[in-house]
Structures are given as structure tokens and as C-alpha cells.
C-alpha positions in Angstrom: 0.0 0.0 0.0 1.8 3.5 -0.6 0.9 6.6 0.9 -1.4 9.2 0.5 -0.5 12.3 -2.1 0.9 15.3 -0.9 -1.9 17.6 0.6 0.2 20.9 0.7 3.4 22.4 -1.2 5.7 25.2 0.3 6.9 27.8 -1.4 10.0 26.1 -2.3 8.4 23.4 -3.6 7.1 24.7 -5.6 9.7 26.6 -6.6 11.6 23.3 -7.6 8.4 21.9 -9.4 8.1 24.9 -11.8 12.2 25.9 -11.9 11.1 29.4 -11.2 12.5 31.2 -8.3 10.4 31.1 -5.3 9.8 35.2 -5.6 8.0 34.6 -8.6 5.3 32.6 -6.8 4.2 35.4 -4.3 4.4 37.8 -7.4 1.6 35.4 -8.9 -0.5 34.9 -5.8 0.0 38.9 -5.2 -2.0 39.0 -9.1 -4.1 36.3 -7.7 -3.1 33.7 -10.3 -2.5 31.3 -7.2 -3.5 31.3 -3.2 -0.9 30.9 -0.8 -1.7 29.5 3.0 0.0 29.8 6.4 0.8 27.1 8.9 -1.1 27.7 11.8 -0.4 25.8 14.8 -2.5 26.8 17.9 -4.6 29.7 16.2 -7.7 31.1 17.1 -9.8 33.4 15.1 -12.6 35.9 16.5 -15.1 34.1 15.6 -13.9 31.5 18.1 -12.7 28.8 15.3 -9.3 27.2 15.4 -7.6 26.2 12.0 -4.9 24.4 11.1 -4.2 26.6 8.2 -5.3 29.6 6.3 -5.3 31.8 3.3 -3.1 35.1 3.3 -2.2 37.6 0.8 0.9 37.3 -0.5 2.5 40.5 0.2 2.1 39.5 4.1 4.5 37.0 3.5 6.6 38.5 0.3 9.3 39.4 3.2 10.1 36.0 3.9 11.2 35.6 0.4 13.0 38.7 -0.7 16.7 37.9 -1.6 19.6 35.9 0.7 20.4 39.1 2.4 17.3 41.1 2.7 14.9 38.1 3.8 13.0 38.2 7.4 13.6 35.3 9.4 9.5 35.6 10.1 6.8 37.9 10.1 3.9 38.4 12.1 0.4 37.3 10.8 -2.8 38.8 12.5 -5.4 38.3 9.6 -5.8 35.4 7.6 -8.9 33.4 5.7 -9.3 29.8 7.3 -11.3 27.5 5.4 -15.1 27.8 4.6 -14.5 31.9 5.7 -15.6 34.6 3.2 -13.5 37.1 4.4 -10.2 37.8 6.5 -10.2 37.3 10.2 -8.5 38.6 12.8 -6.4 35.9 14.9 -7.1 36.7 18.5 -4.7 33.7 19.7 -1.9 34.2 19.9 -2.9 37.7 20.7 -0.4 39.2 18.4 -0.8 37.1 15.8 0.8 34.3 13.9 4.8 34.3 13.6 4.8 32.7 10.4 8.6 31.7 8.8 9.4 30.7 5.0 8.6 27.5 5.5 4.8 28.0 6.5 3.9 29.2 3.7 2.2 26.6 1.1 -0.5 26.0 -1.6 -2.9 22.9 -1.3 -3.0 20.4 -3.8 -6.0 21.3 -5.5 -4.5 24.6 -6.1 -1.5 23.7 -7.3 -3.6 21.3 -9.8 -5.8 24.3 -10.7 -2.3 26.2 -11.2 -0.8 23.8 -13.6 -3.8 22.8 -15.6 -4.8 26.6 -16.0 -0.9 27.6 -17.3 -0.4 24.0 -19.1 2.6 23.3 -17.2 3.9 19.8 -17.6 4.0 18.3 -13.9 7.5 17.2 -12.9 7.9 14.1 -11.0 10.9 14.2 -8.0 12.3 11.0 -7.8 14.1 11.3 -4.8 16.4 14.4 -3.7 18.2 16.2 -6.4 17.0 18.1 -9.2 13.2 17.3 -10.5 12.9 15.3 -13.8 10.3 16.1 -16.5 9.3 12.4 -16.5 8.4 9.4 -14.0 11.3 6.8 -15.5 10.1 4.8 -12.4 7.1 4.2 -13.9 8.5 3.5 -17.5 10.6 0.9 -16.1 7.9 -1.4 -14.1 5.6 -1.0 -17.3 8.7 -2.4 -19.2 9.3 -5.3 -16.8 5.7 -6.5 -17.1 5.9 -6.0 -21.1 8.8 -8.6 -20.8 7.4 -10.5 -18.0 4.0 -11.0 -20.1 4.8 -11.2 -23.6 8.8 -12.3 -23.2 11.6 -10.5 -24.9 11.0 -9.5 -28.5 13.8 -10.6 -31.9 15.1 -7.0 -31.5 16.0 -4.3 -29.0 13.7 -2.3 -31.8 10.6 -3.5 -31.6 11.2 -3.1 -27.4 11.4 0.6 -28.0 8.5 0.7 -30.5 6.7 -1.1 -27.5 7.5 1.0 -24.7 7.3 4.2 -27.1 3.6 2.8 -28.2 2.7 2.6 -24.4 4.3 6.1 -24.0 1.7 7.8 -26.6 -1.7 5.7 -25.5 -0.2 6.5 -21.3 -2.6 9.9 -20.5 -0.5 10.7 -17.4 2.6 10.8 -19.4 2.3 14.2 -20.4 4.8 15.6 -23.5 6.7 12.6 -24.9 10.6 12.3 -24.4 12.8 12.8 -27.5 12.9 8.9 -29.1 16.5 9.1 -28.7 16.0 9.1 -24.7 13.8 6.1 -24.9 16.1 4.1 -26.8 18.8 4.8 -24.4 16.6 3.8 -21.3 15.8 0.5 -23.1 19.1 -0.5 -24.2 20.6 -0.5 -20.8 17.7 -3.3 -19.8 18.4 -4.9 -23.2 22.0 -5.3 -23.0 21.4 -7.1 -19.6 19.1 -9.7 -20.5 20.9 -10.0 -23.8 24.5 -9.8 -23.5 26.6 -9.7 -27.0 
């Protein structure tokens, strides 16, 4: 059984995700093209409802983000939008407000769904730490395994690439096709295993 998605993405995250510096993100969710949320542990509003998080506008938190050397460490939140709220509300616990750091500051996955359908971006999958990668060659590879385990190898490493590359087109989730070049390369390395010169 594997685990649940990812509910929320911070800042940085995202930041990774699109390669755009995480600046540019609170310049977005200042033109409302995205909705940021705060962290909130322990927070009361005035209406006397607690939340675990809430919506902000970005240029409450734009400080936290500024370049290296001009960035606050934190800032201090006294309004924010929890969930099901029309409007702002003032937190009235703590009684000064919410110190929120970089790090608090996220977008829920819906959002971030809504964000990347709306701009087409192609979603990037992280496989682990490091840099993202456009495409999930985790996946690719257990679809290739069962291809061999079900039908057996095929007369030529070829027709293995016309395979996978078939599967590729007819996948939905795929998203933009890699070059046929990169394909060939990721099957040859099985190839060359199972069938050594």
C-alpha cells in the first residue's frame, strides 16, 4: 500500500516543481493567479474557530522571500482566511498574531492542480532528492518489466522501443513525450542485460 498524495506544497516546492524562483510565486499569488496559506499551529480566530491553516495575501508574506540578504527570518500574521471563511479574520490567539517563517507558507494540492492545468505546465515528478525530472522513469521501467514478463523479450532491442514508445503515446498521465532518442537509451541499458553480446 503506498501513501497518500501530498496535501500541501511550500513555497519552495514549488519553486523546484516549476524551476522558477520562489519570488515569482508570491508575485503570482500577489496577481491572484495562485492562493498561498499559512501554517497555523495553535490559532484562534474571533469568531472563536481554530484552524490548522489559512489563506493570506501574498505581500504579508513577500518578506520571507526577498533575496539571501534582505529576507526576514519571520513575520507576524494577524489576519488570515481559514477555510469555509468569506473574508479575513482577525487571529485573536496568539494575541499578536501568527509568527509565520518561509517555511509556512504553502499552496494545497488542488490549487497547485488548478495552477498547472490553468498555465499548461507539464508536472515534474521528484524522484528522490536532487534536481526534479520532467518524467516518471520509475514508472516506465515497471511497465517495461511487465511487457517482458507478459509477452517475453521480442527478436530486437527495436521493436522493445516501438513497445515501450507505443505505451508512452496511449499513457494519458505521461504528459509531453521524451525525444525517441532518450527512450532508446533507457531501453538498451535493460536490453544489454538480459541479452548480452
Amino acid at each position: 500500500m503506498g501513501f497518500p498524495p501530498k496535501e500541501f506544497y511550500t513555497v519552495d516546492e514549488l519553486a523546484s516543481r516549476w524551476d522558477t524562483p520562489p519570488l515569482k510565486i508570491i508575485e503570482w499569488a500577489m496577481g491572484r493567479k495562485i492562493e498561498l496559506v499559512v501554517a497555523l499551529p495553535e490559532a484562534e480566530f474571533e469568531d472563536g474557530q481554530e484552524a490548522e491553516y489559512a489563506a493570506v495575501r501574498a505581500s504579508q508574506v513577500r518578506p520571507l522571500f526577498r533575496s539571501y540578504a534582505d529576507a526576514e527570518r519571520s513575520v507576524l500574521i494577524c489576519r488570515a482566511t481559514p477555510p469555509g471563511a468569506d473574508a479575513p479574520l482577525r487571529i485573536v490567539k496568539p494575541p499578536d498574531g501568527a509568527r509565520i517563517m518561509a517555511a509556512d507558507v504553502m499552496a494545497v494540492l488542488a490549487e497547485v492542480e488548478r495552477f498547472e492545468e490553468e498555465n499548461d505546465l507539464v508536472r515534474r515528478v521528484v524522484v528522490g532528492p536532487g534536481a526534479p525530472t520532467r518524467h516518471n522513469w520509475e514508472r516506465f521501467y515497471v511497465e517495461l518489466c511487465v511487457r517482458i514478463h507478459q509477452h517475453g523479450l521480442p527478436e530486437t532491442q527495436k521493436e522493445l522501443v516501438q513497445d515501450m514508445e507505443d505505451w508512452i503515446m496511449d499513457d494519458p498521465n505521461w504528459g509531453e513525450p521524451p525525444d525517441p532518442s532518450t527512450i532508446r537509451k533507457k531501453v538498451k541499458v535493460v536490453w544489454q542485460r538480459l541479452k548480452p553480446e
